[in-house]
N, C-alpha and C positions, 0 to 999 in steps of 0.2 A: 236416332237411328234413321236409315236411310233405307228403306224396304227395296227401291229401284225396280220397282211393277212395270209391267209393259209398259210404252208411249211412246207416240211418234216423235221421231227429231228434231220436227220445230218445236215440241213443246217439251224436251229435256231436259226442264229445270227442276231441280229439289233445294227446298228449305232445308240447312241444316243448323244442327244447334250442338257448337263446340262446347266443351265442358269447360270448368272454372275458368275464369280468366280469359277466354277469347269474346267472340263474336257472333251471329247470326251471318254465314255465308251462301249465297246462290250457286249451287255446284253447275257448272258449266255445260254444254254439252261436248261427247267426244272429240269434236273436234277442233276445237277451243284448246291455247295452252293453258293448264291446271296447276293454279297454285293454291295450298293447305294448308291456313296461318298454324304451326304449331300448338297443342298437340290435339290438333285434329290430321284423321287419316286419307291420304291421299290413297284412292279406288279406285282398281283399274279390273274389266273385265275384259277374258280373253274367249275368243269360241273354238280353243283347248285346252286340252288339261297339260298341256307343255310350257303354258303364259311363251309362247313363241308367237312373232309375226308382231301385228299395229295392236294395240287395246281397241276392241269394237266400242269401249264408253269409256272416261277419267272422270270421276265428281269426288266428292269431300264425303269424309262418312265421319261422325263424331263419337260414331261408339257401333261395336263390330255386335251387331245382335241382330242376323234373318233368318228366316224362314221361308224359301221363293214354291214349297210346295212341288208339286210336279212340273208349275211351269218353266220358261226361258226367266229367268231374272230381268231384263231388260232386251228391248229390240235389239235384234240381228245375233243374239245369240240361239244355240240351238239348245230344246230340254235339258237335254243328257249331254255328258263331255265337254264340260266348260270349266273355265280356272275363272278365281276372284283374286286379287294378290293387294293388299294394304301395306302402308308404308308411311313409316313416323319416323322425323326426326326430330328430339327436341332433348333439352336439359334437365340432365337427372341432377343436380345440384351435387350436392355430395354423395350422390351415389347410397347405397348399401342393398340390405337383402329387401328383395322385392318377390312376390308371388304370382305366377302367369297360369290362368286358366283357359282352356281351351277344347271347345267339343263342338261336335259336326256330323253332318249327315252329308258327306262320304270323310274324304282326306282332308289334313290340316295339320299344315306344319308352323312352329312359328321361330322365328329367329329373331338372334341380339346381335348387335354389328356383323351376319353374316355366319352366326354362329348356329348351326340348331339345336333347340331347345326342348321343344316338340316333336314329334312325330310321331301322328295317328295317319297313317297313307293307304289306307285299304279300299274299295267297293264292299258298305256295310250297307245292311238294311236297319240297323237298328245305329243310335245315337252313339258315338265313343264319346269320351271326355278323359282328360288329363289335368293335371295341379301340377307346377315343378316350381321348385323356389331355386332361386337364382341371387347373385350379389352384380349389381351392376355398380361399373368404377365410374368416379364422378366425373361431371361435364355431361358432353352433349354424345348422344348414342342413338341409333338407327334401330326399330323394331318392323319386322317384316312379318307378314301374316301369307299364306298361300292356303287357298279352298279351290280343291276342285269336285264336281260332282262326274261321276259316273255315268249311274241310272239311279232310276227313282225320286225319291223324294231328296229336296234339297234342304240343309241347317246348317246356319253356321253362329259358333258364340266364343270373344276370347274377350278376356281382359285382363289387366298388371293393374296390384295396386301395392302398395312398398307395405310390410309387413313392421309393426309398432311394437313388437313384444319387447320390453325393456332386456329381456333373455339373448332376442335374438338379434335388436338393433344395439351396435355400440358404437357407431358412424357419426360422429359429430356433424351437425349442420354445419356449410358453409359459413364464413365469417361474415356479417355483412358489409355491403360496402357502399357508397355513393354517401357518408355520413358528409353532414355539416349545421354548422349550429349559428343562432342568428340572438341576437340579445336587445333586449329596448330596454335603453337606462329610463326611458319616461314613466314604464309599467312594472319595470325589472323581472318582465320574461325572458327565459332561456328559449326555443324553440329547437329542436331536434330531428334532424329530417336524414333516410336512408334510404335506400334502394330497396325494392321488395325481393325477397330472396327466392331461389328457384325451387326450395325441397318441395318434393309432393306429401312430405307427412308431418310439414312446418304446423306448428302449436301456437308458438308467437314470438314475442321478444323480449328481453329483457333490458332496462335501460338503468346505467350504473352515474353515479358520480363523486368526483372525490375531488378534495382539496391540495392545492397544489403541494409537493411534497410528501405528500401522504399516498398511502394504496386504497386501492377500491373497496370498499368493503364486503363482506361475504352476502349479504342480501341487496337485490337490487332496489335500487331507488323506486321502479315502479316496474313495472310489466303491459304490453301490448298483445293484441290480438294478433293474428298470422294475418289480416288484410292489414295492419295498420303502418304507416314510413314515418310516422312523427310522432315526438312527445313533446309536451310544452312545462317548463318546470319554472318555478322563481325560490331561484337560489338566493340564499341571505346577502343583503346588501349588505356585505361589508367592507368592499374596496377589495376584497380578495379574486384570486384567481381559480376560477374550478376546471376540472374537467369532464367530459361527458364518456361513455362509449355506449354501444350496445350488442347486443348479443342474439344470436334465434336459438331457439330450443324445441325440438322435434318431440314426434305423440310419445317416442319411449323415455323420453327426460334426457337428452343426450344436446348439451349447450356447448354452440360455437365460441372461438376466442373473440375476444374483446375488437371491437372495429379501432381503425386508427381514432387514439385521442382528439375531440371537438375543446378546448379553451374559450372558457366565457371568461374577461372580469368582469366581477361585478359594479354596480356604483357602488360609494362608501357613502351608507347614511348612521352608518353603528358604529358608536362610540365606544373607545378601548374599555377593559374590566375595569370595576376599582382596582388601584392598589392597597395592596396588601403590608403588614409588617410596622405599621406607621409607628413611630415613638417618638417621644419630647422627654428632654431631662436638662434639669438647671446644669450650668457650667460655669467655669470663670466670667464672660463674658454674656452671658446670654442663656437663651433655650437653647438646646442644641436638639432638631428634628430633623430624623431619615424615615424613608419607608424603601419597599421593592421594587425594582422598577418594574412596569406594567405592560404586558404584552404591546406590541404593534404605538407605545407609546409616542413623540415626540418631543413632546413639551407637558409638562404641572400646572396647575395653581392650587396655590397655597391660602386656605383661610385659614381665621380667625372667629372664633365662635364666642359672640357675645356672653356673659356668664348668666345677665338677667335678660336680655331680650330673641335670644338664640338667635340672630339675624349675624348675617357672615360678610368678611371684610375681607377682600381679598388683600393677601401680603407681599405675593409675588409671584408671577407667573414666569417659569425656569426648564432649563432642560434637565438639569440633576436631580440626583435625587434625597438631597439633604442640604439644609437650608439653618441659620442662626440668626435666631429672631433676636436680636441687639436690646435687649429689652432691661441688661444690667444684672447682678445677681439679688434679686428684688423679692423674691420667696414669695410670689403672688400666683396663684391658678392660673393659668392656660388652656384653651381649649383648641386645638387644629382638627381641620380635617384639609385631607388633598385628594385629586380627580387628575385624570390623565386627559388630552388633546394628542389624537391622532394627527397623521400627515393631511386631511381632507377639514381638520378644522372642528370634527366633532369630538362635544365633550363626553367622557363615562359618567359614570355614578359615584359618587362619594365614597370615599375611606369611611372605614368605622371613623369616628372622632377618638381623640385620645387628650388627657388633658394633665399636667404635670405643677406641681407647687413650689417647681423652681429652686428647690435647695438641692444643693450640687452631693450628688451620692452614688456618684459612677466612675471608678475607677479609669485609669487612663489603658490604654490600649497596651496589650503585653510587648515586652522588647521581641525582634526579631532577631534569627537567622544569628544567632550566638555561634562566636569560635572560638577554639581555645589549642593555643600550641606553648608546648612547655619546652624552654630553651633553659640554656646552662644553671640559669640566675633566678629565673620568674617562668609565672605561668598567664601569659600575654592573652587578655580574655577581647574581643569584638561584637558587636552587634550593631543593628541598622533599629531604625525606625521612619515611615515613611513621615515626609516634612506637615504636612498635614496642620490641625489643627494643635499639632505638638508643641509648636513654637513658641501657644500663649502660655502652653503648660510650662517651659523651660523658663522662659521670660517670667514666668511667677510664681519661683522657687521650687518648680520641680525636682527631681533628685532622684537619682538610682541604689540600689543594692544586690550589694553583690554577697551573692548565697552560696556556702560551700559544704560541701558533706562528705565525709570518709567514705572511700566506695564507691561502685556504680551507679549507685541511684541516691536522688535529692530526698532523704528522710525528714522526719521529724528534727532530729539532731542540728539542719543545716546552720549555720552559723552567717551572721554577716564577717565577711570581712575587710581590712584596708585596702583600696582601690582608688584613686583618683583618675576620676575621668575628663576625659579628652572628648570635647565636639567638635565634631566636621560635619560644614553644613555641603550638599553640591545641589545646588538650586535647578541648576539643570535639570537633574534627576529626580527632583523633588525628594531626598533623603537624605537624615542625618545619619552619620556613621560615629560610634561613639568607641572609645577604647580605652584599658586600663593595664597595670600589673600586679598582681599577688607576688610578689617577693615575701611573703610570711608562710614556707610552707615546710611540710619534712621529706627531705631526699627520697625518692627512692618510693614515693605511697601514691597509689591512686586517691583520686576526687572526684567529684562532680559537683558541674558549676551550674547556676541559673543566676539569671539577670531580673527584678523587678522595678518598676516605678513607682512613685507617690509623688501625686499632685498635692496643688496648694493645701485642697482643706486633707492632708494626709490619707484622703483613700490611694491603697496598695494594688496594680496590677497584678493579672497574673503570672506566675513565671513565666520565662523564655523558654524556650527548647532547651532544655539539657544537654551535656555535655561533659563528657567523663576523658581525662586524662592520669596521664602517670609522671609524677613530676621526674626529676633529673636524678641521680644520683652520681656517686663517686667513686665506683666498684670499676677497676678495670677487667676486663673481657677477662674468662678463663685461658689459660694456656693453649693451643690447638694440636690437636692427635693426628696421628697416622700420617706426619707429613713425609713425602718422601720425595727424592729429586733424579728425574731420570735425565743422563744427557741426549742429548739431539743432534741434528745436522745443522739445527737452524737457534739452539742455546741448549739451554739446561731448563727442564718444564717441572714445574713445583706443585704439588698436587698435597691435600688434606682431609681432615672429617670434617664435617657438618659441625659446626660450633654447638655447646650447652648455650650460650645466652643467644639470645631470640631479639639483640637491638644492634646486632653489626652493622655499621656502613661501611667498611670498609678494610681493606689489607693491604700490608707492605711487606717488601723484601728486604731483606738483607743478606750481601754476601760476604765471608770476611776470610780470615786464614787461620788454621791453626796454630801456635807459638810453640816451642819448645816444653815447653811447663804448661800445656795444656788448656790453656785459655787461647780466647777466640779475639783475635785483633777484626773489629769489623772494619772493613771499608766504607760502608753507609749504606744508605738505601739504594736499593737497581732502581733509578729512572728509567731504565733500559725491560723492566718487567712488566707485562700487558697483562690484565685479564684474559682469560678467553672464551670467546664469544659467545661460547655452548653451556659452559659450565664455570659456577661463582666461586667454586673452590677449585680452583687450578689459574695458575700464572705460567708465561713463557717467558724467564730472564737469555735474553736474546744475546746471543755473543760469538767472539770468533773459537770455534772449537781447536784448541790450539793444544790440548790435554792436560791446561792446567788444572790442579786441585783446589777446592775450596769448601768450604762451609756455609750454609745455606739455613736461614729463620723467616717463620712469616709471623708476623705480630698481626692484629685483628685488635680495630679500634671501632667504639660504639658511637652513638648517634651522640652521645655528651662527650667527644674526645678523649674519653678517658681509653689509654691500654700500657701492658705492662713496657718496662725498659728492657732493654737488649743486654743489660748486665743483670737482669733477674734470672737467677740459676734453672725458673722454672720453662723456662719457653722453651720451643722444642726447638734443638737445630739436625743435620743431616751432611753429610758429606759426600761430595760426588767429583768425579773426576772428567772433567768432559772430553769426548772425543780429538782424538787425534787426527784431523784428516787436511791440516795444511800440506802444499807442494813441496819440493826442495828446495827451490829459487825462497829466497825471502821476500818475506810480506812485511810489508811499511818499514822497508831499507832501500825507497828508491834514492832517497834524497843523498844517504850515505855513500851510496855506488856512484854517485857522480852526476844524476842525470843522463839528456836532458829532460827525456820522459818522468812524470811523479806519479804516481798513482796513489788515490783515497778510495776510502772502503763508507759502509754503512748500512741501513736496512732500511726497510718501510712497513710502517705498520698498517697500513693499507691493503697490505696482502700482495700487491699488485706489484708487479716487475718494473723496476724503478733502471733506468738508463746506466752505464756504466761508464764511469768523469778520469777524466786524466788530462794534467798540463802538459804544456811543451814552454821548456823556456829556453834561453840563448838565442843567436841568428842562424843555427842549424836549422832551428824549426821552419826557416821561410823558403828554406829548401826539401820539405818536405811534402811529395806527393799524394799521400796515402798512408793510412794508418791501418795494421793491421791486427785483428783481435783475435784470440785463443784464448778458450778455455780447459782448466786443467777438469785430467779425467782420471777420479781416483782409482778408478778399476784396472785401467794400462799405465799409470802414473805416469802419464805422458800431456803436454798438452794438444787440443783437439781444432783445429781451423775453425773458426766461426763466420768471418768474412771484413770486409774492409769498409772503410769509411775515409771519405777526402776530408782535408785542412778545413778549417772556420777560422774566421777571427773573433771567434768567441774566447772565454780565458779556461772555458772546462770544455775541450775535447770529449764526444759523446758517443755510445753508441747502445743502443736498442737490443736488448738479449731476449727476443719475445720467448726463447725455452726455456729459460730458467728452470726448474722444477720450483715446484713450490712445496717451502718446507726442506729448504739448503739454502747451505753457503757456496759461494761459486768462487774461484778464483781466477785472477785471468792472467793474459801475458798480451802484452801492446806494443809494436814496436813502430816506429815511423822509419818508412821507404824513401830514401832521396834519389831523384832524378839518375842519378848513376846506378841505382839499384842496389846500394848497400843500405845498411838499416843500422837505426841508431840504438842505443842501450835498451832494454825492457822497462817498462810498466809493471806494476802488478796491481794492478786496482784490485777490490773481491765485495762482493755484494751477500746481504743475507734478505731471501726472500721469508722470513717465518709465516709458517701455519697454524693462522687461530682459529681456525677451523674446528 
């Protein structure tokens, strides 16, 4: 506090004493420029109660707390009708609810960036005072104080101090910031360093750490005082990489986010885990030993554990992690143990030891990745095995069985049966591929297959993967229902029910003629009949609808070729008559009328509008200007202009009908224009666009 008692001008200095965090400052005299390190208050008094005109004094006040009594506060002021006006500007950090007191003997107002907050403004002879809680937003904010006195006696008291109530603060501290972190591999300290934070109701801080990969965990690593910018930590030597952050947390318990990540690695002086899983068992050749591989591993070694003197032989140091100690099948005790080597050279700690009497009693490793497809004859079985340590097994009379059982599932009942198998070796891949046939089976019955091995001393693997199939049978398809045959503009489309058997691949047409005596002479199968695209029971036998009659069958053949004959009374057929819609001119009678135009017809089953072909033969043709195309219009039964087309010397005469309709037959008329402007015989080319749609 700065009382500011009379005194003359040369000797207008006061000591003042800023709060936490500043300085001991000499406030200046009036008229001296006045600077206020933050957050101490820059003092100016006026000799009116308007603060208009020069400040008669400017000094530093640390804390607003007088009493100047009846007198002038400071020289060249007058008793009565004087202003004081104070002014701070500094950082509220992250801001929140804060509480401003203030009271005085006369007026006294106080403001927030210009805001007021206060206002007790009267000529009192007794003391007012005021409390107003306020939320200031963070950063940096201006606090103005204004005291004027009247008459009488002179008091003035204000102060702001952020309010802690866990209720009423829920403001998180600022994050902090300026981190960085500093590591000595010689001592394998961390060091941890941050900028001090600006809150006024700062608690302290929290310092977190976590491994890389991992998240931070729920408790901090350690905690600091509200003075403190550094932690010092010694994270585990293990060649790993950590990271740091830190945190402030305020009196209500309310913690900032995490500062940007600091990254220390560390030195590696700590050697990987033991490994884990170790085992030894006699085999054709040898022990055969694996264990787990071992965190952060690189490399093994391998002892030997003396039986009478326990002292250890090392047998090989390896980056895998299974090893065949060549020792012959010799039925003698062994003893191993194995230790990992990190990247840095340090070794872990010993495997439990494990120690084996070397008589081979470990089955060979089950077949894999079994298939089975059952074709006309046989039921064609496959499986793999990786190349492996298999090979000494094969080389010394290893041997497979093949396991079969009525039904879905491999029972008790399973049965070996004949199979001779086939090895393929592909070294590449490091895998044998093995395969066989069941030709010993009954038509018509589910199985299920599994695959085992037996090594030399006949220990049996466990089965393969199961696999269940339905061998072939000899039954052709049932007859098909509800066929019926609509004609079209673009053929005759054949439509049925949803087949009884459940192994269809596939269907044919047939179209034939009725005979006198009522049988059906067929012509063959429609190569000319598609599927359609949408639906597996419907075909479009595609034709010129010219209104002939015929008779129509779809037969439905199963996945073993079997289906009925076209002379079995039971198949269904159907009779339809197709559309009439050729022109009068004749269709494929160019060649009869003389020429020289010929016209050919055809479809595409492409869906898409296929060009429309016509020759020209003789030496008329080299007199021919232009060719002109028409299409007939069944509706005016007339033909329609389409447009022209010049000579080529190609041998098919073309032109482009991009209108086609699709889902019709089109007909056309062609004639070629000779330089004189007569035209020579018609064309009748006709195109069928079908919709399989």
């Amino acid at each position: 506090m700065n009382p500011a008692r009379r005194t003359t001008a040369a000797a207008a200095t006061t000591v003042v004493l800023a709060t936490a965090g500043t300085l001991l400052t000499t406030a200046p005299s009036a008229s001296a420029a006045v600077t206020c390190a933050s957050p101490v208050f820059k003092r100016q008094f006026f000799a009116n109660t308007a603060f208009s005109g020069t400040a008669k004094k400017t000094d530093c006040d640390s804390t607003i707390d007088q009493n100047w009594g009846t007198g002038a506060p400071v020289s060249g002021l007058p008793r009565d009708n004087f202003g004081v006006r104070w002014t701070l500007t500094r950082d509220f950090g992250s801001g929140g609810p804060f509480s401003l007191a203030a009271s005085g003997l006369d007026g006294i107002r106080v403001y927030v960036d210009g805001s007021r907050k206060v206002d007790l403004w009267k000529n009192t002879s007794t003391t007012v005072s005021r409390t107003v809680n306020v939320t200031i937003p963070s950063g940096r904010h201006t606090l103005r104080v204004d005291y004027v006195n009247w008459t009488g006696s002179a008091a003035v008291k204000f102060g702001y101090t952020p309010r802690t109530s866990a209720t009423v603060d829920q403001v998180r501290p600022l994050t902090p910031t300026g981190t960085s972190v500093t590591y000595d591999k010689a001592t394998g300290r961390a060091k941890l360093t941050w900028a001090k934070n600006k809150e006024m109701d700062l608690a302290g801080y929290q310092v977190y750490r976590r491994l890389k990969g991992a998240a931070y965990p729920d408790k901090p690593l350690a905690t600091a005082g509200s003075a403190a910018t550094s932690y010092t930590d010694t994270p585990p030597a293990t060649g790993a990489t950590y990271y740091y952050e830190v945190r402030a947390h305020d009196k209500a318990g309310n913690v900032s986010g995490g500062s940007a990540d600091q990254p220390v690695t560390t030195a590696d002086r700590t050697g990987p885990a033991a490994p884990t899983g170790l085992t030894a068992h006699g085999d054709l050749w040898g022990m055969m030993i694996e264990w787990d591989a071992a965190p952060e591993a690189v490399s093994y070694e391998l002892f030997e554990k003396d039986q009478a003197t326990g002292s250890l032989t090392l047998l090989k140091q390896l980056t895998g992690t299974s090893f065949v100690h060549h020792v012959g099948h010799d039925e003698t005790k062994h003893t191993y143990l194995v230790r990992a080597l990190d990247a840095a050279g340090n070794a872990g700690a010993y495997s439990t030891p494990v120690t084996s009497d070397g008589i081979d009693r470990t089955p060979p490793d089950a077949p894999q990745n079994l298939e089975a497809t059952a074709t006309y004859d046989a039921v064609r079985l496959h499986w793999t095995m990786p190349e492996g340590r298999l090979s000494d097994e094969i080389n010394n009379d290893a041997y497979f069985t093949v396991l079969r059982s009525p039904g879905t599932t491999l029972g008790a009942d399973a049965v070996a049966v004949p199979c001779d198998v086939n090895t393929t070796l592909n070294s590449a891949a490091g895998e044998y591929s093995f395969g066989c046939a069941d030709e010993e089976f009954e038509f018509g019955t589910t199985y299920t297959y599994a695959v085992a091995i037996n090594d030399w001393q006949d220990n049996r693997s466990a089965p393969s993967n199961t696999v269940t199939v339905t061998t072939s049978d000899r039954t052709a398809p049932l007859p098909l229902t509800g066929l019926t045959a609509t004609p079209r503009a673009d053929g005759t489309e054949l439509r049925w029910n949803a087949p009884a058997d459940d192994d269809i691949a596939s269907y044919r047409a047939l179209r034939g003629v009725r005979q006198d005596d009522g049988t059906v002479d067929w012509i063959g199968e429609l190569a000319h009949c598609v599927d359609r695209a949408d639906d597996p029971l419907a075909m479009l036998c595609i034709d010129i609808p010219d209104g002939e009659t015929y008779v129509y069958t779809v037969i439905a053949e199963d996945v073993w070729g079997n289906e009925l004959s076209a002379s079995d009374p039971s198949i269904p057929v159907v009779t339809a008559t197709e559309l009439n819609i050729v022109p009068a001119e004749p269709i494929g009678k160019d060649f009869e009328a003389g020429g020289p135009l010929y016209g050919g017809g055809g479809w595409t089953i492409s869906e898409a509008a296929k060009p429309v072909q016509w020759h020209c033969s003789g030496d008329v043709c080299a007199q021919v200007t232009e060719y002109r195309v028409s299409r007939w219009n069944p509706e005016t039964q007339t033909y329609d202009p389409l447009g022209t087309v010049s000579p080529t010397t190609a041998y098919y005469q073309t032109y482009n009908d991009t209108t086609q309709p699709l889902g019709s037959v089109s007909y056309y008329r062609v004639v070629g224009v000779l330089a004189d402007g007569t035209e020579t015989g018609a064309a009748h080319p006709w195109m069928i666009r079908p919709d399989l749609l």
